[in-house]
PyMOL Python script that loads the backbone (N, CA, C, O; Angstrom):
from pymol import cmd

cmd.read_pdbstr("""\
ATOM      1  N   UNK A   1      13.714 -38.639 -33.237  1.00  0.00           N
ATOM      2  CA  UNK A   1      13.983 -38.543 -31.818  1.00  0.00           C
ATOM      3  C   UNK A   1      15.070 -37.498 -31.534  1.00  0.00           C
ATOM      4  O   UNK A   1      15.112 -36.763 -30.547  1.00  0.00           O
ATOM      5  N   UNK A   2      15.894 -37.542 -32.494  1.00  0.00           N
ATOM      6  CA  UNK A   2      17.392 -36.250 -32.272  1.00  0.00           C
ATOM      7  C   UNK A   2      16.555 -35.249 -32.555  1.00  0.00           C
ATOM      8  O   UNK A   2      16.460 -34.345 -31.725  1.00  0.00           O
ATOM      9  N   UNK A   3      15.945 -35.204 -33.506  1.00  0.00           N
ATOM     10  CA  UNK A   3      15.542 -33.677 -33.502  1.00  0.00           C
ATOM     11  C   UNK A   3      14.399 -33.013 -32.516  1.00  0.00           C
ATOM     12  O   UNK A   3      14.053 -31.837 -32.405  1.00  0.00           O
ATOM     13  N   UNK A   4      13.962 -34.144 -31.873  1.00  0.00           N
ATOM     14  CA  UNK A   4      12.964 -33.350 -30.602  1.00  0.00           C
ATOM     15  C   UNK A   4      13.914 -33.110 -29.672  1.00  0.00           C
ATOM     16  O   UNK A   4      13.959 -31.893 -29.486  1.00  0.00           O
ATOM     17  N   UNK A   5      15.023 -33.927 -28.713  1.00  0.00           N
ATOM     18  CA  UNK A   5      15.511 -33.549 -27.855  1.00  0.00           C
ATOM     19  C   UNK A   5      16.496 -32.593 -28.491  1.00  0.00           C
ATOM     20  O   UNK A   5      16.858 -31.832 -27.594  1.00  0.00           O
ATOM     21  N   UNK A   6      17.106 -32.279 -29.647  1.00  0.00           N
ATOM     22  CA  UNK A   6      17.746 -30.880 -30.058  1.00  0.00           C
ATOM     23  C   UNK A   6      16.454 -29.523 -29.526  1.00  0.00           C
ATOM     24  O   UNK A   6      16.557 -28.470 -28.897  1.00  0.00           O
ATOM     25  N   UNK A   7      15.393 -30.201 -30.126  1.00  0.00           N
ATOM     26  CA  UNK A   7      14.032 -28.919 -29.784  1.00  0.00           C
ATOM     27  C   UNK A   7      14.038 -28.883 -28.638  1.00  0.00           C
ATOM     28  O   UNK A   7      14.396 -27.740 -28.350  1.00  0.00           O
ATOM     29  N   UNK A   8      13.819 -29.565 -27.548  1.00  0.00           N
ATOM     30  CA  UNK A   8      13.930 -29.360 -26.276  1.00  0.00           C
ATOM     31  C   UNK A   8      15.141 -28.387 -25.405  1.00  0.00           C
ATOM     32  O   UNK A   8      14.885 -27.539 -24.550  1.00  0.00           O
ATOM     33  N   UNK A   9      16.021 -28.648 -25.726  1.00  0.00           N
ATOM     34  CA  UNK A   9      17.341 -28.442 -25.986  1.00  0.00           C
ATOM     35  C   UNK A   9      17.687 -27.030 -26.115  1.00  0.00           C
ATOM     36  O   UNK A   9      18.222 -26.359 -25.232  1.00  0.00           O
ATOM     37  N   UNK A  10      17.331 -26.607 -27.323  1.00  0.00           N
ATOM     38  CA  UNK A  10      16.999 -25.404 -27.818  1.00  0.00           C
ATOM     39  C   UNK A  10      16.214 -24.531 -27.199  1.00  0.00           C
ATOM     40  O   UNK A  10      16.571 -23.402 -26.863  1.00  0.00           O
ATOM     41  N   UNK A  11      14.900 -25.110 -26.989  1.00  0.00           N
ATOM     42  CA  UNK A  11      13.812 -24.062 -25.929  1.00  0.00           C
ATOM     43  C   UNK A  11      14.270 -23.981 -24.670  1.00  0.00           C
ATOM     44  O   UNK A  11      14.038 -22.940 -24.057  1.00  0.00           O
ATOM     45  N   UNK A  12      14.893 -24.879 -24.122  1.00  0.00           N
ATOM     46  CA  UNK A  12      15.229 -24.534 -22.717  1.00  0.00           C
ATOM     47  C   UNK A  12      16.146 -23.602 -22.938  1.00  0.00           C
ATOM     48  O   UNK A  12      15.665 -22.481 -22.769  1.00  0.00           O
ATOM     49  N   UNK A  13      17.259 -23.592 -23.245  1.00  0.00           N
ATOM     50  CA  UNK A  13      18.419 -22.597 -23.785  1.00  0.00           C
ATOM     51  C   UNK A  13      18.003 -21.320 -24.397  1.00  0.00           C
ATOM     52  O   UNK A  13      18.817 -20.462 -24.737  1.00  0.00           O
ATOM     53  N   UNK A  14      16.662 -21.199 -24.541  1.00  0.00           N
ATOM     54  CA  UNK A  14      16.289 -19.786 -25.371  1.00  0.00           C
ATOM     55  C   UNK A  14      15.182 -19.230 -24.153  1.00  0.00           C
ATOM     56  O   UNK A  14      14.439 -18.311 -24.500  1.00  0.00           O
ATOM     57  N   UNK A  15      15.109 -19.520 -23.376  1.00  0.00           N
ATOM     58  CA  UNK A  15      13.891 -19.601 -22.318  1.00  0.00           C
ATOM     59  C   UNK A  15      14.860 -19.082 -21.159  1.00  0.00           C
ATOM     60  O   UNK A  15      14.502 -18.071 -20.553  1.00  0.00           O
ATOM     61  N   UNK A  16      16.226 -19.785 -20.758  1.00  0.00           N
ATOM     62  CA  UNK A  16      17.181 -19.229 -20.048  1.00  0.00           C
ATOM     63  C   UNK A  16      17.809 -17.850 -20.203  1.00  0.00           C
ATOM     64  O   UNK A  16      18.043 -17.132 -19.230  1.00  0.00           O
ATOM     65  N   UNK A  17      18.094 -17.480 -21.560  1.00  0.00           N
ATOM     66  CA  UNK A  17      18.805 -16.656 -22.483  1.00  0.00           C
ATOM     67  C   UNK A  17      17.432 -15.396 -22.246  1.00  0.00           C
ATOM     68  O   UNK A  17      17.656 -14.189 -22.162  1.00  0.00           O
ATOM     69  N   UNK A  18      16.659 -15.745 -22.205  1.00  0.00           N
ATOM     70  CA  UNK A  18      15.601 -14.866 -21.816  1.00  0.00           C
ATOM     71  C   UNK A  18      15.070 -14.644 -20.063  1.00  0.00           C
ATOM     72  O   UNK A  18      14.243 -13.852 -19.610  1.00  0.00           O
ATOM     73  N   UNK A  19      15.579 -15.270 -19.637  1.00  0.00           N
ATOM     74  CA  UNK A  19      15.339 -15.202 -17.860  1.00  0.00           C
ATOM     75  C   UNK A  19      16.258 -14.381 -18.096  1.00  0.00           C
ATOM     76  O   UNK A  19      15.856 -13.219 -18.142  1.00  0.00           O
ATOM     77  N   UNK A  20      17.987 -14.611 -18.368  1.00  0.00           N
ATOM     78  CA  UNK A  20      18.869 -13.237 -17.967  1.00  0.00           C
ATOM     79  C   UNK A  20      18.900 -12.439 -18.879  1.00  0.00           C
ATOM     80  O   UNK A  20      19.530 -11.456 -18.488  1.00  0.00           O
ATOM     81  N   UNK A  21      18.532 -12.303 -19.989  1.00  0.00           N
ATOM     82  CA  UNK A  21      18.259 -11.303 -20.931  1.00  0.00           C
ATOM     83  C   UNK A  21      17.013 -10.377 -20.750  1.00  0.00           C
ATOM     84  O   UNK A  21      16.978  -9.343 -21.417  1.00  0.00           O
ATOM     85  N   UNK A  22      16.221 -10.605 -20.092  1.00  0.00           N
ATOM     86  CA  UNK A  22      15.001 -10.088 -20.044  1.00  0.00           C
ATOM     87  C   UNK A  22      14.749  -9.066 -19.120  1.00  0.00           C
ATOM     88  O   UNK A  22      13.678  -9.039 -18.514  1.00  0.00           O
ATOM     89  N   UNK A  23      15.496  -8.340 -18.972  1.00  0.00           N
ATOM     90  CA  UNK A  23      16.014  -7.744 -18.191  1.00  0.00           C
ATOM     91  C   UNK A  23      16.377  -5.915 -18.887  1.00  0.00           C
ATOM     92  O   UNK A  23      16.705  -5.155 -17.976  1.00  0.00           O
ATOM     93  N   UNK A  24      16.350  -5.446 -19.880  1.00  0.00           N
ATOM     94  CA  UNK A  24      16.803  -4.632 -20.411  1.00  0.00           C
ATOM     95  C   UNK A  24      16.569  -3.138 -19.734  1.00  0.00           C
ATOM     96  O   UNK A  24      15.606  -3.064 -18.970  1.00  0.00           O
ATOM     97  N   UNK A  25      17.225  -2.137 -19.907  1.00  0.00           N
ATOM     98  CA  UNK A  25      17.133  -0.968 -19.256  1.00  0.00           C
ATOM     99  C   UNK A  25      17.993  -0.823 -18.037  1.00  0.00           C
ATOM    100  O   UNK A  25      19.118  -1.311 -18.147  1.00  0.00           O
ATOM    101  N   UNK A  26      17.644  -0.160 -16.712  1.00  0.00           N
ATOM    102  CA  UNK A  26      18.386   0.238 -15.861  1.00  0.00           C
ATOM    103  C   UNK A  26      17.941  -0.480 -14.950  1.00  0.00           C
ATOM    104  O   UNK A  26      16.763  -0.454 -14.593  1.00  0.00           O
ATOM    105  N   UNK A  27      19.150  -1.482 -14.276  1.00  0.00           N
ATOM    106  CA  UNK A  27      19.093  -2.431 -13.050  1.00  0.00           C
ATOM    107  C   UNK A  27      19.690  -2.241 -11.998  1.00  0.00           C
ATOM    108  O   UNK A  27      20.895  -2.474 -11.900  1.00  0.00           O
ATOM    109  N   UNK A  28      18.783  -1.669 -10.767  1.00  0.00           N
ATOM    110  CA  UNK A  28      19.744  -0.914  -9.588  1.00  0.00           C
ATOM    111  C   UNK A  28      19.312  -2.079  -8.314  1.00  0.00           C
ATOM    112  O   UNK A  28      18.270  -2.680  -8.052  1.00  0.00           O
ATOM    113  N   UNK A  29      20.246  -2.056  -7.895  1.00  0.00           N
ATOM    114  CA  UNK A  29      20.231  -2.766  -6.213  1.00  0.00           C
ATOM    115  C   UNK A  29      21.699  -3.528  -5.939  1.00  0.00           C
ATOM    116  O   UNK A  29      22.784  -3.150  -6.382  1.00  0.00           O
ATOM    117  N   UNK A  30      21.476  -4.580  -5.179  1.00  0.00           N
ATOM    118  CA  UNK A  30      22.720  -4.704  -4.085  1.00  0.00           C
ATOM    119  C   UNK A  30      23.755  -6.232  -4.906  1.00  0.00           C
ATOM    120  O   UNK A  30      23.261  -7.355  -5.012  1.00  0.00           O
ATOM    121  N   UNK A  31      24.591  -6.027  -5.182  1.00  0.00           N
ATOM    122  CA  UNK A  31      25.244  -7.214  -5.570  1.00  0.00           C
ATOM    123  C   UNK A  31      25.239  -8.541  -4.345  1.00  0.00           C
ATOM    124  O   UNK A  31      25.574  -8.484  -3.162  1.00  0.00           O
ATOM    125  N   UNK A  32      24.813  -9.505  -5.010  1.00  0.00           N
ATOM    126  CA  UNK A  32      24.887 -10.457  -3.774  1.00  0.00           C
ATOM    127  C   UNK A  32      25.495 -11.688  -4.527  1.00  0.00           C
ATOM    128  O   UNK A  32      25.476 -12.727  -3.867  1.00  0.00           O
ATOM    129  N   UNK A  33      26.039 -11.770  -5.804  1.00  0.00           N
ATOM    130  CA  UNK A  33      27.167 -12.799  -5.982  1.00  0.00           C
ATOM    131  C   UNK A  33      27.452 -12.770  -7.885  1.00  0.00           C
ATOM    132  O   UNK A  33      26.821 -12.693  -8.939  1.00  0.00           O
ATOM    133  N   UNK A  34      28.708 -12.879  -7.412  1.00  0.00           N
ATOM    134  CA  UNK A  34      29.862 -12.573  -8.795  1.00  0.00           C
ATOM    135  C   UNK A  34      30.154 -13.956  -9.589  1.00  0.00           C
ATOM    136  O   UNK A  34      31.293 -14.271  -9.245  1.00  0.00           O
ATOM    137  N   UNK A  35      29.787 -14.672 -10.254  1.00  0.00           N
ATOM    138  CA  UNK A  35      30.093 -15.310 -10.830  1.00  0.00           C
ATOM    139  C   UNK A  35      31.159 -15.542 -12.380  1.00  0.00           C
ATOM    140  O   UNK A  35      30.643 -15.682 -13.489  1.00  0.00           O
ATOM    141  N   UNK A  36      32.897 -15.540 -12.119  1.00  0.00           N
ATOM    142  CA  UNK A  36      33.100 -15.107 -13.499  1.00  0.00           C
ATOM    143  C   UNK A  36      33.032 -13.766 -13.616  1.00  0.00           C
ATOM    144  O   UNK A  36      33.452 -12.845 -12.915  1.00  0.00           O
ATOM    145  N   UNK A  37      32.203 -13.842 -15.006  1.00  0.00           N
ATOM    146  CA  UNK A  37      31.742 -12.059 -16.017  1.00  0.00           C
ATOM    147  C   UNK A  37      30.481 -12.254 -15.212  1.00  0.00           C
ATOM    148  O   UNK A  37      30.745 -11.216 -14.604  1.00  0.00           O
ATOM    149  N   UNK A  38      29.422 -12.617 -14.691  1.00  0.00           N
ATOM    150  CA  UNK A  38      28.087 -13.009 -14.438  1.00  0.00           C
ATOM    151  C   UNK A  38      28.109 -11.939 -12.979  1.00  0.00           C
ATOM    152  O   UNK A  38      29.004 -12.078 -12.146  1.00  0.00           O
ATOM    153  N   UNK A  39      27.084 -10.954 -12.825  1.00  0.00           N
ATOM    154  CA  UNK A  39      26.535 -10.318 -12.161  1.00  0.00           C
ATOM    155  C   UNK A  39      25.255 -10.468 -11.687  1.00  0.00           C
ATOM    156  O   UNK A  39      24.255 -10.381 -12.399  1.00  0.00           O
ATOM    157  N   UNK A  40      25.253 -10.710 -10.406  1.00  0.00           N
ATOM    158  CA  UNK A  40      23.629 -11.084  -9.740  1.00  0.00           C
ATOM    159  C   UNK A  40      23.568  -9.726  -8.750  1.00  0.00           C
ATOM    160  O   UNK A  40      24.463  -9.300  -8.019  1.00  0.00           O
ATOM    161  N   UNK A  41      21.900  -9.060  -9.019  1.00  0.00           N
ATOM    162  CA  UNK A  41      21.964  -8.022  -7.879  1.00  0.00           C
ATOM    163  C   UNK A  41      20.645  -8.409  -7.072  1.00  0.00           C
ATOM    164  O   UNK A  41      19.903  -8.974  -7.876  1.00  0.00           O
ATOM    165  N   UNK A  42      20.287  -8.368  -6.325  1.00  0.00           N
ATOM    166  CA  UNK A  42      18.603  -7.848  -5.217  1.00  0.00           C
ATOM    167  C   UNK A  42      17.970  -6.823  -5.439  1.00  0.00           C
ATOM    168  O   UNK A  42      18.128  -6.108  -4.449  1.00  0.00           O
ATOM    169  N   UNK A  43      17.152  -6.179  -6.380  1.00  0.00           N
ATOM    170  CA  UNK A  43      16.468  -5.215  -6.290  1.00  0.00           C
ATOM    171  C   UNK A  43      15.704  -4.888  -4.983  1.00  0.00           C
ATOM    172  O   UNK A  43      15.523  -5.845  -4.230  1.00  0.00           O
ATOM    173  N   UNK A  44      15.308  -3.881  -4.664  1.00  0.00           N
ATOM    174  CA  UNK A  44      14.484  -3.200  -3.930  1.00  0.00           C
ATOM    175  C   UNK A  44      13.210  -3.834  -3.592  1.00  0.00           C
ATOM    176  O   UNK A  44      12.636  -3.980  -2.512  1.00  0.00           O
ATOM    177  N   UNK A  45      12.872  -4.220  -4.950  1.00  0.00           N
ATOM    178  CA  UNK A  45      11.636  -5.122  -5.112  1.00  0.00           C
ATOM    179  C   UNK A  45      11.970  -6.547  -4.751  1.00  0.00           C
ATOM    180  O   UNK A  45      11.099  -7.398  -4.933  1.00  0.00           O
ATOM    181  N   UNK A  46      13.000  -6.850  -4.318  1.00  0.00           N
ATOM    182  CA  UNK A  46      13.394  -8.220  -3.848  1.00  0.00           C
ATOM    183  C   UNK A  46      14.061  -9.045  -4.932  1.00  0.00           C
ATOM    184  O   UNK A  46      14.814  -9.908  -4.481  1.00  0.00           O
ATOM    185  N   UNK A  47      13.942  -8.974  -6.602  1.00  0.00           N
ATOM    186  CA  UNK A  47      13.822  -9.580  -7.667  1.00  0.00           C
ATOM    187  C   UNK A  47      15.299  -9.738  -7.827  1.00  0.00           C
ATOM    188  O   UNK A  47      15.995  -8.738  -7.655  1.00  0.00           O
ATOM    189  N   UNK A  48      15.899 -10.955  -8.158  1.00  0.00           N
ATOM    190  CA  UNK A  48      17.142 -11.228  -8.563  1.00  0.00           C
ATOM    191  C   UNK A  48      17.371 -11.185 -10.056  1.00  0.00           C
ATOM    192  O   UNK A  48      16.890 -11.881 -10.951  1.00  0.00           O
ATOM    193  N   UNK A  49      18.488  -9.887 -10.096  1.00  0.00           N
ATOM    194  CA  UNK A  49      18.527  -9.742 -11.499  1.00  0.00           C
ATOM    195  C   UNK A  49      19.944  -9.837 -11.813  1.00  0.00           C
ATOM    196  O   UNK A  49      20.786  -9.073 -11.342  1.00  0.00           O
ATOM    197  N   UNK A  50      20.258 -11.045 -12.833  1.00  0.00           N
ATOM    198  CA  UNK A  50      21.436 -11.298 -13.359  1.00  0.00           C
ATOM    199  C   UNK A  50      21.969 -10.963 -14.432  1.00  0.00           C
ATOM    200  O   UNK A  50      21.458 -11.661 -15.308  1.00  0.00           O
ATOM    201  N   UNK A  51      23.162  -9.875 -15.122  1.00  0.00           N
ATOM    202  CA  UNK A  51      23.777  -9.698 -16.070  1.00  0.00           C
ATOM    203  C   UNK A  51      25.360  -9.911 -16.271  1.00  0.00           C
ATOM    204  O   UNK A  51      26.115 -10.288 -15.375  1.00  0.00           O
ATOM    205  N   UNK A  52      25.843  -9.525 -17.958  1.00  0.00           N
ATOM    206  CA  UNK A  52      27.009 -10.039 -18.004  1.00  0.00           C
ATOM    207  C   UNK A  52      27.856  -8.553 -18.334  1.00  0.00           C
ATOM    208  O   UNK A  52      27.640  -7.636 -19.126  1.00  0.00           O
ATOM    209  N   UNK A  53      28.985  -8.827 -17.251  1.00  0.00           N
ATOM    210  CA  UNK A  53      29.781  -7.725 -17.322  1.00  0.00           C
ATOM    211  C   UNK A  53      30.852  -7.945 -18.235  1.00  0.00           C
ATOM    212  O   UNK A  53      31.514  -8.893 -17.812  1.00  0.00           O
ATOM    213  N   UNK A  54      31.272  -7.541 -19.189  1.00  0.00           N
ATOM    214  CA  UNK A  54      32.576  -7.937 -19.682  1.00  0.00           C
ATOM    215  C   UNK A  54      33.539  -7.321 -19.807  1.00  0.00           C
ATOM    216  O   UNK A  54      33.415  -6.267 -20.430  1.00  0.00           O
ATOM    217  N   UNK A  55      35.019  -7.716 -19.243  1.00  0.00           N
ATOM    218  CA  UNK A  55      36.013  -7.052 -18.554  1.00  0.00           C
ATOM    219  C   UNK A  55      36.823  -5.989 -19.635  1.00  0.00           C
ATOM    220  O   UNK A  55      37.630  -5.147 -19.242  1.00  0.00           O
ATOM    221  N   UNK A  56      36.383  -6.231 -21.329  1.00  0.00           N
ATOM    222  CA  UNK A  56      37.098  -5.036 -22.224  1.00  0.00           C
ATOM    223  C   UNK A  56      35.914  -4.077 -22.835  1.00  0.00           C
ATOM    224  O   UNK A  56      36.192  -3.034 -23.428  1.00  0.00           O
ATOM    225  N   UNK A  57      34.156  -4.666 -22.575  1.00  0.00           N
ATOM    226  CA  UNK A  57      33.495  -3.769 -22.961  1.00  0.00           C
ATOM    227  C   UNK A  57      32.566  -2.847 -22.351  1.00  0.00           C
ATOM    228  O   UNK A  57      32.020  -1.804 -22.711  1.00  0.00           O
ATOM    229  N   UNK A  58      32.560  -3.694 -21.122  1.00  0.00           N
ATOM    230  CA  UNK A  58      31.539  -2.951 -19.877  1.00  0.00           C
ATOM    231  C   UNK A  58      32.182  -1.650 -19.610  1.00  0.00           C
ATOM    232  O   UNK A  58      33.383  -1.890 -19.737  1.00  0.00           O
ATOM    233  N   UNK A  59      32.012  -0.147 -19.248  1.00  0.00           N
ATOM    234  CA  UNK A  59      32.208   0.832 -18.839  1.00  0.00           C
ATOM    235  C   UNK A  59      31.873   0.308 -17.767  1.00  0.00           C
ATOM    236  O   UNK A  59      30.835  -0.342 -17.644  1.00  0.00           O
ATOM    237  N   UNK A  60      33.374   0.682 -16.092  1.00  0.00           N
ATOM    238  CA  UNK A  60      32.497   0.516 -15.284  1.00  0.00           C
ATOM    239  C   UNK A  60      33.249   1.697 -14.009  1.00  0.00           C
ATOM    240  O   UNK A  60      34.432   2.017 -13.893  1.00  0.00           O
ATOM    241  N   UNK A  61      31.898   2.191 -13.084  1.00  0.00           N
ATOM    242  CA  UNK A  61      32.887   3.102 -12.379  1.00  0.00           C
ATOM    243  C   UNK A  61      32.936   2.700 -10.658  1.00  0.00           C
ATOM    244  O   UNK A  61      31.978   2.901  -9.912  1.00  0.00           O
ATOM    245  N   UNK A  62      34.103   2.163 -10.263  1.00  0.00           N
ATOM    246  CA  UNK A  62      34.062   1.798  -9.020  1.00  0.00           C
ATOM    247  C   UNK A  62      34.240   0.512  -8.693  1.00  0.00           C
ATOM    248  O   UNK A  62      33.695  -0.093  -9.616  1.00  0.00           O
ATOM    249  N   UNK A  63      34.684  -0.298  -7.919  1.00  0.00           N
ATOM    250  CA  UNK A  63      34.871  -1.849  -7.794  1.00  0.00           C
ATOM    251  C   UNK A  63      33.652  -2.542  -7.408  1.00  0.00           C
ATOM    252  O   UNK A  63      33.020  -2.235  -6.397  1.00  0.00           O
ATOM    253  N   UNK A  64      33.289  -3.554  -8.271  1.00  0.00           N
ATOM    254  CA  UNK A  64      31.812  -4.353  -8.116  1.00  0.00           C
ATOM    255  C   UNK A  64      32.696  -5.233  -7.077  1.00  0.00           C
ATOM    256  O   UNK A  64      33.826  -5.693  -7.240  1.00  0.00           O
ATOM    257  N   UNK A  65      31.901  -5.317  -6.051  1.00  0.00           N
ATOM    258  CA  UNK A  65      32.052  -6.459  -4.968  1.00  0.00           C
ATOM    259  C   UNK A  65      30.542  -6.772  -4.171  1.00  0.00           C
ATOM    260  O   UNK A  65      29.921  -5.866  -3.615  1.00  0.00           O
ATOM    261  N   UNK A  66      30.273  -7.570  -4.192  1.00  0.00           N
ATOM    262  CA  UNK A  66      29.570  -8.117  -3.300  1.00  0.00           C
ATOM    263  C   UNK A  66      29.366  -7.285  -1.973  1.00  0.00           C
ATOM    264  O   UNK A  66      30.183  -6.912  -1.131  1.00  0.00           O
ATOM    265  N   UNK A  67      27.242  -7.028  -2.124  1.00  0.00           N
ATOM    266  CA  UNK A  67      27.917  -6.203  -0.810  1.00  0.00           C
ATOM    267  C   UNK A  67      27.690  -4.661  -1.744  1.00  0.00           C
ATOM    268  O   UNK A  67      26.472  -4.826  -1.677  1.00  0.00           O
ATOM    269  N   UNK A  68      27.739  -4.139  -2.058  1.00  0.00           N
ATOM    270  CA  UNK A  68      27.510  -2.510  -2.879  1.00  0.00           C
ATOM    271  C   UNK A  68      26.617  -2.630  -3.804  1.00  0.00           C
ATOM    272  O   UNK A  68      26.421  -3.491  -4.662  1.00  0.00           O
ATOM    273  N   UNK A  69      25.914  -1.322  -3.432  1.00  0.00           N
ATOM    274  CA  UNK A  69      25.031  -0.711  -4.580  1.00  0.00           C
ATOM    275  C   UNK A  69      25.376  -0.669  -6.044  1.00  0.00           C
ATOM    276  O   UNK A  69      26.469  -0.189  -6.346  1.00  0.00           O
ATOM    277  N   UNK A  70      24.739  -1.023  -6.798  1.00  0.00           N
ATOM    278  CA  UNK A  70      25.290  -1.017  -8.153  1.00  0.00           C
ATOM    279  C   UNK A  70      23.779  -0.522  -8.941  1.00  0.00           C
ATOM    280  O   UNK A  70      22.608  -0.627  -8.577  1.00  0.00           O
ATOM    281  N   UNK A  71      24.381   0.027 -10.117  1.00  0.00           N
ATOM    282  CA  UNK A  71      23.285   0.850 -11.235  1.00  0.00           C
ATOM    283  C   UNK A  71      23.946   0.050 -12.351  1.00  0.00           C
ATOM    284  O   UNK A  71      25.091  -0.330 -12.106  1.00  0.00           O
ATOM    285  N   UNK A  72      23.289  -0.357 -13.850  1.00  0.00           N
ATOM    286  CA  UNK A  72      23.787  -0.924 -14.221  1.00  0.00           C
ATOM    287  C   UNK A  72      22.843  -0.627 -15.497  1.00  0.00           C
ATOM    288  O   UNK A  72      21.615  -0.588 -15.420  1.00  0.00           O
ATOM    289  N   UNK A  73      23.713  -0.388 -16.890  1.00  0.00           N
ATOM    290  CA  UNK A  73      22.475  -0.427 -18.181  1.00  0.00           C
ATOM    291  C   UNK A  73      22.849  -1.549 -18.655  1.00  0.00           C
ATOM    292  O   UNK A  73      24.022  -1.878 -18.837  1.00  0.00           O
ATOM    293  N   UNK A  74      21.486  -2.472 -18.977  1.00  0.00           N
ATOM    294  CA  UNK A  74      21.886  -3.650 -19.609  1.00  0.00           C
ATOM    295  C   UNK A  74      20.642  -3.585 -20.843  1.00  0.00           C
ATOM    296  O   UNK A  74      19.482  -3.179 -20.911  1.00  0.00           O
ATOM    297  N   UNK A  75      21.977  -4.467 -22.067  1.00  0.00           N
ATOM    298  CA  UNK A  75      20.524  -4.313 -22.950  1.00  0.00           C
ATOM    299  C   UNK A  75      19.720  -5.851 -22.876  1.00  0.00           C
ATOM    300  O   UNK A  75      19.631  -6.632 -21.928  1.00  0.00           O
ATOM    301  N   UNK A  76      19.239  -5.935 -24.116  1.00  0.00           N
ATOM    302  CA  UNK A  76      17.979  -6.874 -24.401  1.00  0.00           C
ATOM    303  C   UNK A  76      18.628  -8.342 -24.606  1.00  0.00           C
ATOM    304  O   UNK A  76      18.051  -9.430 -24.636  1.00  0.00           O
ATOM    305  N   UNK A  77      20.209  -7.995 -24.758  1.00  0.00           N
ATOM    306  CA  UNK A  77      20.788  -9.927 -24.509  1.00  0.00           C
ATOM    307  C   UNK A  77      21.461  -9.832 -22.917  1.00  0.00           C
ATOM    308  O   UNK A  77      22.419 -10.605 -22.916  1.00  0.00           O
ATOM    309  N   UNK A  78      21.381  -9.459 -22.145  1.00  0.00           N
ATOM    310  CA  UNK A  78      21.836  -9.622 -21.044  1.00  0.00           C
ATOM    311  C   UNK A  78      23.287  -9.140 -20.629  1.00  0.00           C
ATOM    312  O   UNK A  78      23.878  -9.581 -19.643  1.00  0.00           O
ATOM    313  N   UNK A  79      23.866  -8.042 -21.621  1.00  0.00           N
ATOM    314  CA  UNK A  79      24.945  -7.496 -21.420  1.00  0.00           C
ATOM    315  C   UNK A  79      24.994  -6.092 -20.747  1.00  0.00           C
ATOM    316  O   UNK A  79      24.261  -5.252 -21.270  1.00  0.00           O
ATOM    317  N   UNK A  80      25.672  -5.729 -19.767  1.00  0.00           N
ATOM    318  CA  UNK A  80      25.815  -4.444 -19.108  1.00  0.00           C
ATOM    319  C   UNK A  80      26.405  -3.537 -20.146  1.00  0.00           C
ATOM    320  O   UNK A  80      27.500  -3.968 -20.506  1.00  0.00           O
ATOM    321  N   UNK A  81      26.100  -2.575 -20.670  1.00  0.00           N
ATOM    322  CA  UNK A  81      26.782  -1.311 -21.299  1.00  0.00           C
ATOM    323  C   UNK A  81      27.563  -0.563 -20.492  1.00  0.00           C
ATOM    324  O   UNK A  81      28.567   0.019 -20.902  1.00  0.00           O
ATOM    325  N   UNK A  82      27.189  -0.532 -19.395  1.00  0.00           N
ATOM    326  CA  UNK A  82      28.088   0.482 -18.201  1.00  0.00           C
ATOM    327  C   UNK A  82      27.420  -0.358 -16.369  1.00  0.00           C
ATOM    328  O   UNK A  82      26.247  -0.730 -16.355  1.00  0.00           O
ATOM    329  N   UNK A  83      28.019  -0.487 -15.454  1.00  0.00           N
ATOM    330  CA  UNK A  83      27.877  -0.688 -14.342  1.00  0.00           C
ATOM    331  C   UNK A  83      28.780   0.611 -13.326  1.00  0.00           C
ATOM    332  O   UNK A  83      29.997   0.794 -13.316  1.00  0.00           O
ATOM    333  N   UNK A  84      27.986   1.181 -12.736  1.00  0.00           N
ATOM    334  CA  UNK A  84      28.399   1.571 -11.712  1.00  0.00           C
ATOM    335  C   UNK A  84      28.265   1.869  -9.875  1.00  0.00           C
ATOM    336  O   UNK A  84      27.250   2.415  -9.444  1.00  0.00           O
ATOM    337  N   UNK A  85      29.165   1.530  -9.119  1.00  0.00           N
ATOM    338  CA  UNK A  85      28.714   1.653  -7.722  1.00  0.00           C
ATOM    339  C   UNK A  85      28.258   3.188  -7.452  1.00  0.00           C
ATOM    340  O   UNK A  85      28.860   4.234  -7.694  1.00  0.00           O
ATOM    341  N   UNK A  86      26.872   2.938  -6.815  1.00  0.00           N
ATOM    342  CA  UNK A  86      25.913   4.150  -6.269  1.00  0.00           C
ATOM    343  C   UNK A  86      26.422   3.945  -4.655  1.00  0.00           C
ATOM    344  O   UNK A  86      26.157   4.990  -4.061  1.00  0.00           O
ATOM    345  N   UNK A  87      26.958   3.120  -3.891  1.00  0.00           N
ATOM    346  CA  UNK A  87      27.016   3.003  -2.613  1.00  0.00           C
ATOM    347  C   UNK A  87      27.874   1.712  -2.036  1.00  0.00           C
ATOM    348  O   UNK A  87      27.554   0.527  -2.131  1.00  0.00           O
ATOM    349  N   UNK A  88      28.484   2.000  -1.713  1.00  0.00           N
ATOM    350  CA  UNK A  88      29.913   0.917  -0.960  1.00  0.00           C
ATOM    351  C   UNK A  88      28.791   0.868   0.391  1.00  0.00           C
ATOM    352  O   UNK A  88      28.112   1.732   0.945  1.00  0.00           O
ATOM    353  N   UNK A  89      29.006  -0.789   0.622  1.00  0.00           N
ATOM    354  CA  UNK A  89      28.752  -0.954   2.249  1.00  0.00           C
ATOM    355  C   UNK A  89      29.458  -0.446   3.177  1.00  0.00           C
ATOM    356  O   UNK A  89      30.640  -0.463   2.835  1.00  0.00           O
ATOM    357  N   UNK A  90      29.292   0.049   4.301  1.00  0.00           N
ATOM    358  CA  UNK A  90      30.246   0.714   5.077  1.00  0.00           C
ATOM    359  C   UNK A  90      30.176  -0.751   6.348  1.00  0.00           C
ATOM    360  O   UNK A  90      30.880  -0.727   7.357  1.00  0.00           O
TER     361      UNK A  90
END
""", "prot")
cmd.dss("prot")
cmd.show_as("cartoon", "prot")
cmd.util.cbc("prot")
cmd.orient("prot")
């Protein structure tokens, strides 16, 4: 019985890890909430795409706030390599 709900457990957690990981390459659109290191944007296409910024390895150019354009390379675990603002809300 422990070891199915560990399996359960596990797949959900690797199934998540892949919703925000799954994501790799270049992620552009509008920040709409900061969580922490945790970055959520709105694509163009409507699609909510979440990555992790981290404050000693992310390259980043410009202040992420909620609200601005952001470009962002993230790889294949859900980490930003570089984030930068393309457009401040006016």
């Amino acid at each position: 019985m422990k070891k199915r709900i560990i399996g359960i457990i596990a797949a959900v957690m690797m199934f998540t890890g892949i919703a925000i990981a799954g994501i790799p390459g270049n992620v552009t659109g509008e920040v709409t909430e900061i969580k922490g290191e945790m970055v959520t944007v709105k694509t163009s296409e409507g699609d909510m795409k979440t990555f992790h910024v981290d404050p000693k390895g992310t390259k980043k150019e410009g202040m992420i706030k909620i609200g601005v354009q952001v470009s962002a390379d993230v790889n294949d675990k859900g980490h930003a390599n570089w984030v930068k603002v393309v457009m401040n809300k006016k």
